[in-house]
TITORZA-750239 format. One line per field, with one value per atom (N, C-alpha, C): residue number from 1; residue in one letter; x, y, z. Coordinates in nm, 3 decimals. Layout:
// TITORZA-750239
i <- NUM;...
aa <- a;...
east <- X;...
north <- Y;...
up <- Z;...
// end
This chain:
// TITORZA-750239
i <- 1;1;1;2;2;2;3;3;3;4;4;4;5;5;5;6;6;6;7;7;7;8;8;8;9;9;9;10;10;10;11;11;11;12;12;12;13;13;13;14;14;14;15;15;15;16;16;16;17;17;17;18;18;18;19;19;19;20;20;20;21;21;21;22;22;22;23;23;23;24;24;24;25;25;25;26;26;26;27;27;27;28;28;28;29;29;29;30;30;30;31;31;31;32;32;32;33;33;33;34;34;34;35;35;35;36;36;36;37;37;37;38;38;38;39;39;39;40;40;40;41;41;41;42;42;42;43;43;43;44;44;44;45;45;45;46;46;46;47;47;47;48;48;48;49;49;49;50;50;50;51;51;51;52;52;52;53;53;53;54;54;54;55;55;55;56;56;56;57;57;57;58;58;58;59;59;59;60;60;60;61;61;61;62;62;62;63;63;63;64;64;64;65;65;65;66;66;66;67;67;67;68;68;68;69;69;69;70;70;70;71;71;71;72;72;72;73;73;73;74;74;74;75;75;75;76;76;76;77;77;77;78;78;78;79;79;79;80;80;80;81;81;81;82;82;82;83;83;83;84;84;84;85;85;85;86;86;86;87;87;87;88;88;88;89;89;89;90;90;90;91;91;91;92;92;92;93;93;93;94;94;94;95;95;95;96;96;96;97;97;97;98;98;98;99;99;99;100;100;100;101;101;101;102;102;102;103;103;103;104;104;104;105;105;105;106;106;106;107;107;107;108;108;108;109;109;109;110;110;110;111;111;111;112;112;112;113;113;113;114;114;114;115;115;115;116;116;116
aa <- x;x;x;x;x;x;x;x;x;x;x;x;x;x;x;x;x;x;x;x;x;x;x;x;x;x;x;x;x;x;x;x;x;x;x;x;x;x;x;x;x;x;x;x;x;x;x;x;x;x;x;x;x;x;x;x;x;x;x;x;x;x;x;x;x;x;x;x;x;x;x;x;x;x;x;x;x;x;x;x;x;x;x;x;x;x;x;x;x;x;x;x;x;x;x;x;x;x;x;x;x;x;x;x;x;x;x;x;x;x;x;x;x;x;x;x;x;x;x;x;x;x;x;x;x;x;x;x;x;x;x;x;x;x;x;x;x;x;x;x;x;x;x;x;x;x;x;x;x;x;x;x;x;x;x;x;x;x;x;x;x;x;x;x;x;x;x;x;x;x;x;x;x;x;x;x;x;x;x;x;x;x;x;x;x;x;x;x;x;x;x;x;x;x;x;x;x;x;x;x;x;x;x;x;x;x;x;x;x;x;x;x;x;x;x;x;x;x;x;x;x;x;x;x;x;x;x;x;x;x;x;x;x;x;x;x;x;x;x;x;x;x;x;x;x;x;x;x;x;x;x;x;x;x;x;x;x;x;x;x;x;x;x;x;x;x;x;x;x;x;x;x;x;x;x;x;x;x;x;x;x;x;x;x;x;x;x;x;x;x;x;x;x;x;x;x;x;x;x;x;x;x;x;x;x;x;x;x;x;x;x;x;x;x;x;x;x;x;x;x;x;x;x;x;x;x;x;x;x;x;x;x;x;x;x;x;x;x;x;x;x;x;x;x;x;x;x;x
east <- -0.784;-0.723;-0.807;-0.842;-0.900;-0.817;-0.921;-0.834;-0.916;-0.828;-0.867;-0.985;-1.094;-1.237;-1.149;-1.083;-0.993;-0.961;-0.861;-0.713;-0.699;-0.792;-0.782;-0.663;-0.576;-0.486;-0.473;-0.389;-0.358;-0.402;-0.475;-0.430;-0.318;-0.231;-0.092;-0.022;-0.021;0.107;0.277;0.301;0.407;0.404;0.496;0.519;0.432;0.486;0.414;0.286;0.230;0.093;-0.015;-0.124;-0.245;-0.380;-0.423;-0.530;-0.685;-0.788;-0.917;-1.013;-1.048;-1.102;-1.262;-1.303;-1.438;-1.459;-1.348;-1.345;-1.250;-1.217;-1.107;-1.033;-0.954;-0.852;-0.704;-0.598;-0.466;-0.430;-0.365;-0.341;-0.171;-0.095;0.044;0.094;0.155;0.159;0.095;-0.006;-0.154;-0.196;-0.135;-0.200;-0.296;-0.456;-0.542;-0.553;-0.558;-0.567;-0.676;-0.803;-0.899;-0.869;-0.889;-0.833;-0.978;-0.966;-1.077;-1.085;-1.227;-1.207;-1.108;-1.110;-1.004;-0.870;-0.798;-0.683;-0.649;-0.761;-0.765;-0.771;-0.844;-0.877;-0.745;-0.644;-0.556;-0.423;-0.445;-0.328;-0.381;-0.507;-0.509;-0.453;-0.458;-0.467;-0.295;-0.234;-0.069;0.001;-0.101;-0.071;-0.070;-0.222;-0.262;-0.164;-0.057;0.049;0.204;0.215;0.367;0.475;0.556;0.655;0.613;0.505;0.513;0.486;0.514;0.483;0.301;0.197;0.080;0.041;0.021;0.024;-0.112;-0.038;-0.160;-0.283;-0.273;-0.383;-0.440;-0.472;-0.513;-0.550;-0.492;-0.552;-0.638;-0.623;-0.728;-0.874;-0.848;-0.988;-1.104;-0.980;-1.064;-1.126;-1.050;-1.121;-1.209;-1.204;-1.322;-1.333;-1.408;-1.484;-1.531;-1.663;-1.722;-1.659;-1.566;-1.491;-1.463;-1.313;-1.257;-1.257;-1.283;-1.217;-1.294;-1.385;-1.416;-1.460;-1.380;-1.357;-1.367;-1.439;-1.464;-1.409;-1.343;-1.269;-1.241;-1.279;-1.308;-1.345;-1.459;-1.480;-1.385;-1.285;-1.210;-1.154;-1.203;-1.181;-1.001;-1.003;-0.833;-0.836;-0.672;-0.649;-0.629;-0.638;-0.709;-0.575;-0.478;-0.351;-0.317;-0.331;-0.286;-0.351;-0.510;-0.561;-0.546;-0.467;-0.401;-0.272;-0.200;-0.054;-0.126;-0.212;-0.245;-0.280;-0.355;-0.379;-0.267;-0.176;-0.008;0.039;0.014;0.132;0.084;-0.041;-0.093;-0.106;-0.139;-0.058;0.063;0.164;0.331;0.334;0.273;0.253;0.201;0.143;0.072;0.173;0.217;0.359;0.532;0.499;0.634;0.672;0.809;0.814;0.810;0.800;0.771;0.859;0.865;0.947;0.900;0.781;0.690;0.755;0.716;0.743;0.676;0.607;0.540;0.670;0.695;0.786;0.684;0.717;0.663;0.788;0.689;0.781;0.727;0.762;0.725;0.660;0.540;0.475;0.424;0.430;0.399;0.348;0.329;0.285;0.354;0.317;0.346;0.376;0.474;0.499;0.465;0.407;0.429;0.561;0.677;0.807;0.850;0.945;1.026;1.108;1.107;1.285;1.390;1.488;1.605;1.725
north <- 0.334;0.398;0.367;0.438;0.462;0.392;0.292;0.201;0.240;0.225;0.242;0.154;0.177;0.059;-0.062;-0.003;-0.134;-0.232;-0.193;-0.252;-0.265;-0.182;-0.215;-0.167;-0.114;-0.080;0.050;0.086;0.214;0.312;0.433;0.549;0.632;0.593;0.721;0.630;0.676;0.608;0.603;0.774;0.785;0.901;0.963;1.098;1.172;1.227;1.313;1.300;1.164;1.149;1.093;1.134;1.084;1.039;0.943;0.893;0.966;1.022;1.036;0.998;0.837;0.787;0.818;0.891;0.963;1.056;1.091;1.218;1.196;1.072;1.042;1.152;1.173;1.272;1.272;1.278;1.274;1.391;1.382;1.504;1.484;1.603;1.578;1.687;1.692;1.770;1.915;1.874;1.949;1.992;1.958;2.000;1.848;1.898;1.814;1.794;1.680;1.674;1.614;1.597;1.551;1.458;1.348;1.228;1.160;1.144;1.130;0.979;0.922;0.746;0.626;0.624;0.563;0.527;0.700;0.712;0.729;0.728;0.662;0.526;0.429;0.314;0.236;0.323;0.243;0.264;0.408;0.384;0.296;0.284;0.162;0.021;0.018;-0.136;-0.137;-0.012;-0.044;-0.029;0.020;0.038;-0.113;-0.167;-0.298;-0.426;-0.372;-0.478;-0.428;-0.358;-0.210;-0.320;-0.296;-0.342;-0.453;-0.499;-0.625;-0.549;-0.613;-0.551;-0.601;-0.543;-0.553;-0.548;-0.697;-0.686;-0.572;-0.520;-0.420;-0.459;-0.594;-0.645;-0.672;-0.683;-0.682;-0.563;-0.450;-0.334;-0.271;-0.292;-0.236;-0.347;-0.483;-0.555;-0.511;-0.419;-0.377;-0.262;-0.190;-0.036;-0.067;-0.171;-0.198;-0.337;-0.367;-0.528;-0.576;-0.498;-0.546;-0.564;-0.597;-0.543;-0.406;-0.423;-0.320;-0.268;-0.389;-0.351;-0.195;-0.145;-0.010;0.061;0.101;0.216;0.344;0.453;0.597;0.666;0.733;0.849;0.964;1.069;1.194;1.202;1.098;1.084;1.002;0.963;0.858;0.731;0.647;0.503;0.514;0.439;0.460;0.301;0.286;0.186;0.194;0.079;0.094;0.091;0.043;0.049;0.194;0.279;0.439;0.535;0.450;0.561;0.520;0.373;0.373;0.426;0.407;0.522;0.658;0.719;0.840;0.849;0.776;0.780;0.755;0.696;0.634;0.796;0.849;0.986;1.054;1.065;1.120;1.083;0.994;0.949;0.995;0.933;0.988;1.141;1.223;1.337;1.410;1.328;1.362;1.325;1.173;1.167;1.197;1.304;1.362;1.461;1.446;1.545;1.401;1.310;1.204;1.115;1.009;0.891;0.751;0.787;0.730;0.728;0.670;0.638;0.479;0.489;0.413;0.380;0.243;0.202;0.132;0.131;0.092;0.031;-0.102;-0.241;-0.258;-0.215;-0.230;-0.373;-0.336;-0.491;-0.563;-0.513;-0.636;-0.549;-0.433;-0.327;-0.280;-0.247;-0.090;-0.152;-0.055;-0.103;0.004;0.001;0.143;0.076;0.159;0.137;0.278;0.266;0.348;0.400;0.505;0.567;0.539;0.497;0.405;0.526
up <- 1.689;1.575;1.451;1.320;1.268;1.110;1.060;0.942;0.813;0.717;0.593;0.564;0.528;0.447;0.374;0.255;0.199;0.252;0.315;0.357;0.511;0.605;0.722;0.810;0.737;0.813;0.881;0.988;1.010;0.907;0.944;0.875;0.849;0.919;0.932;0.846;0.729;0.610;0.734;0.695;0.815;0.843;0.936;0.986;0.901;0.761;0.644;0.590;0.601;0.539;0.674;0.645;0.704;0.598;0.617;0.519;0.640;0.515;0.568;0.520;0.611;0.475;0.423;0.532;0.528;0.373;0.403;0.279;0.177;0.179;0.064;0.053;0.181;0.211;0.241;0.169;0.169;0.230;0.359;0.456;0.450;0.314;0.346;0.399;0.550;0.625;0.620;0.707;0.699;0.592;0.478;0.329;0.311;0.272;0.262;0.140;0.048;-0.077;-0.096;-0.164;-0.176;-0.304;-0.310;-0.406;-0.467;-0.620;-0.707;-0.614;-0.650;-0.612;-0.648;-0.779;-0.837;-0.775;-0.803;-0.738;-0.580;-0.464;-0.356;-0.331;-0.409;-0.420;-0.490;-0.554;-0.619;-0.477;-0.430;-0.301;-0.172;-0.165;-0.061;-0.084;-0.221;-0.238;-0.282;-0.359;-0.332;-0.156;-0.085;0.040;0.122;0.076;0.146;0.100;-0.022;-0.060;-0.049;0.052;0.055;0.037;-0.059;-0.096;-0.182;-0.251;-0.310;-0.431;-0.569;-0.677;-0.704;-0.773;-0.780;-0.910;-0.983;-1.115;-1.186;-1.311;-1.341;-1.385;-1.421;-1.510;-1.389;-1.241;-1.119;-1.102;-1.114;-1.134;-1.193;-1.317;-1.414;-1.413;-1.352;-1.353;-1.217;-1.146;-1.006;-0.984;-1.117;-1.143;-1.251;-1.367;-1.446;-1.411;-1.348;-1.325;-1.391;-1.497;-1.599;-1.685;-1.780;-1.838;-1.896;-1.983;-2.053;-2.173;-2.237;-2.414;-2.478;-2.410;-2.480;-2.348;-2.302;-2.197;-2.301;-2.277;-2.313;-2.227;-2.264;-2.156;-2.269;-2.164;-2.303;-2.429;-2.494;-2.579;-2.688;-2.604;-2.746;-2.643;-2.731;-2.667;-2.626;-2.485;-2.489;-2.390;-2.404;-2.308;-2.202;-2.115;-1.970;-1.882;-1.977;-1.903;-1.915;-2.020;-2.006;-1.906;-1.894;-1.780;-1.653;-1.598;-1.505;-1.494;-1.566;-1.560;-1.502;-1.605;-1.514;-1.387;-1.359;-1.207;-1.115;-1.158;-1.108;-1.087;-1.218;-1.230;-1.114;-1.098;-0.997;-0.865;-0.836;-0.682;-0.671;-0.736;-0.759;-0.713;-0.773;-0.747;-0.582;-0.550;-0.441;-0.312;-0.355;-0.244;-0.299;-0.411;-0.361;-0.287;-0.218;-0.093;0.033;-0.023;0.150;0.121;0.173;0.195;0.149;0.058;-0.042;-0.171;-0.233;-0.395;-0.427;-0.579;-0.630;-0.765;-0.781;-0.849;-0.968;-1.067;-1.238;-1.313;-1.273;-1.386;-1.458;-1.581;-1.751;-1.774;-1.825;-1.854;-1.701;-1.585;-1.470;-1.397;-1.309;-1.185;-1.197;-1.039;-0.939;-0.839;-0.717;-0.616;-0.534;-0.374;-0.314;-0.202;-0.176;-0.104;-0.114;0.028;0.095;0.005;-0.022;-0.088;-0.041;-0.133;-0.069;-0.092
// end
C-alpha cells in the first residue's frame, strides 16, 4: 500500500478521500483536486497528528523555516498566521462533503477529526 512522503501513512484518508502523493492529488470521490504544496504539506502533517491539536506557530515555522517577519505575498507584507488561515480555509474546503473537518483554536492550532 502506498504512504504519504510526510507522514508515512496510508493513503486512503477514508471511504471519500484518496491521497496522490505523486501528483499532490486529493481524489474526493473520483473528483481529483490538484493541491498547491503548502496546502498538501499542511494536510499531511494535520493528518500525521489526526485528532491532536497542532500548534500554529509549528506551522508557520515549517512552511517558513528561514524565518517570517517579512513574508511578501501579493506585494504587501502580511502575517504569516493570515496566510495560514488561508490555506486552512482551503483545505476546509476541499473536505467538505466528508467525514473530515479541520477544527481552529483561537491563539493555539488546528485539528484534523471526524465530524461528530
Amino acid at each position: 500500500m502506498e504512504t504519504c512522503p510526510h507522514c508515512h501513512k496510508p493513503l486512503v484518508l477514508n471511504q471519500k478521500l484518496f491521497l496522490d502523493e505523486i501528483r499532490a492529488v486529493l481524489d474526493k470521490e473520483g473528483k481529483c483536486r490538484i493541491l498547491r504544496p503548502t496546502t498538501w504539506e499542511l494536510l499531511c502533517i494535520l493528518r500525521e497528528n489526526f485528532g491532536r491539536v497542532v500548534p500554529r506557530e509549528k506551522l508557520v515555522s515549517r512552511f517558513w523555516p528561514n524565518g517570517y517577519s517579512n513574508i511578501i505575498h501579493r506585494e504587501v507584507e502580511e502575517d504569516p498566521f493570515s496566510i495560514l488561515k488561508v490555506h486552512v480555509h482551503k483545505l476546509r474546503r476541499h473536505l467538505e462533503g466528508t467525514d473530515l473537518k479541520i477544527t481552529g483554536f483561537r491563539m493555539a492550532g488546528y485539528k484534523l477529526e471526524y465530524v461528530s
